[in-house]
C-alpha positions as CSV (number, residue, x, y, z in Angstrom):
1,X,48.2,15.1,-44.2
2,X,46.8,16.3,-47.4
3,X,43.7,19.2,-46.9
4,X,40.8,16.5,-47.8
5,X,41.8,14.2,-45.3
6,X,42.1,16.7,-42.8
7,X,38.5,18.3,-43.5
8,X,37.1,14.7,-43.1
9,X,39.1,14.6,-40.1
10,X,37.3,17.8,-38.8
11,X,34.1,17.1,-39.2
12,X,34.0,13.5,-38.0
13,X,35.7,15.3,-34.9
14,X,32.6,17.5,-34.9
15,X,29.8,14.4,-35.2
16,X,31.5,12.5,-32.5
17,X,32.2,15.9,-30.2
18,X,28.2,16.5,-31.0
19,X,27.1,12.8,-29.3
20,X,29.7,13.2,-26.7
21,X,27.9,16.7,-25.4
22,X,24.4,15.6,-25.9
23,X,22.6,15.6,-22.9
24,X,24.9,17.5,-21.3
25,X,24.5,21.3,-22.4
26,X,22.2,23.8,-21.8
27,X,20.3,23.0,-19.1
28,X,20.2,24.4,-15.3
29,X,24.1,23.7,-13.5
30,X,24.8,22.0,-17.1
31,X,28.6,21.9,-18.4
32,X,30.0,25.6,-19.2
33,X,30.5,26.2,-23.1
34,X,34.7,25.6,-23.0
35,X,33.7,22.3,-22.3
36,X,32.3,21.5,-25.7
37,X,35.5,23.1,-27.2
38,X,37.7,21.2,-24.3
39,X,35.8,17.8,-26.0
40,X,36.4,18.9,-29.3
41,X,40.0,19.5,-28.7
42,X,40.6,16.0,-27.8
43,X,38.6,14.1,-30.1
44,X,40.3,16.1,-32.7
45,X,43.9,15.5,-31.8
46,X,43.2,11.6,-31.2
47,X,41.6,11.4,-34.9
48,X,44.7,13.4,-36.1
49,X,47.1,11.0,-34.3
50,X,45.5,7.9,-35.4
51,X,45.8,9.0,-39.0
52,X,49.2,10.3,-39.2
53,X,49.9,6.9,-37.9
54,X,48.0,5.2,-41.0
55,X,50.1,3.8,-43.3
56,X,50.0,5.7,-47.3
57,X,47.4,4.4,-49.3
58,X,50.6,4.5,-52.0
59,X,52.4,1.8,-49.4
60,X,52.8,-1.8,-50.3
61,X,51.0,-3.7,-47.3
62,X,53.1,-5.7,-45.3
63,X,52.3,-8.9,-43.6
């Protein structure tokens, strides 16, 4: 995965981790702080699966 893609990758992983957590931080018996980096974890690796999986923009599509 080239070094742009994977910075886009990043910080979509940080917008969508940022709605998940909403709502759920910071106040009285809220969520302790791992779990915004437990939600980031897995958004992130799902993103990077999904586009390792994406076919080269260099490919020929096939139908």
């Amino acid at each position: 995965m080239s070094r742009d893609i994977d910075w886009h990758v990043f910080d979509k992983a940080a917008d969508i981790t940022a709605s998940a957590v909403r709502g759920a931080m910071g106040s009285e018996g809220s969520q302790p702080p791992t779990y915004v980096g437990e939600v980031f974890s897995e958004i992130y690796a799902a993103l990077r699966k999904a586009t390792d999986e994406m076919p080269s923009k260099d490919s020929k599509p096939g139908f």
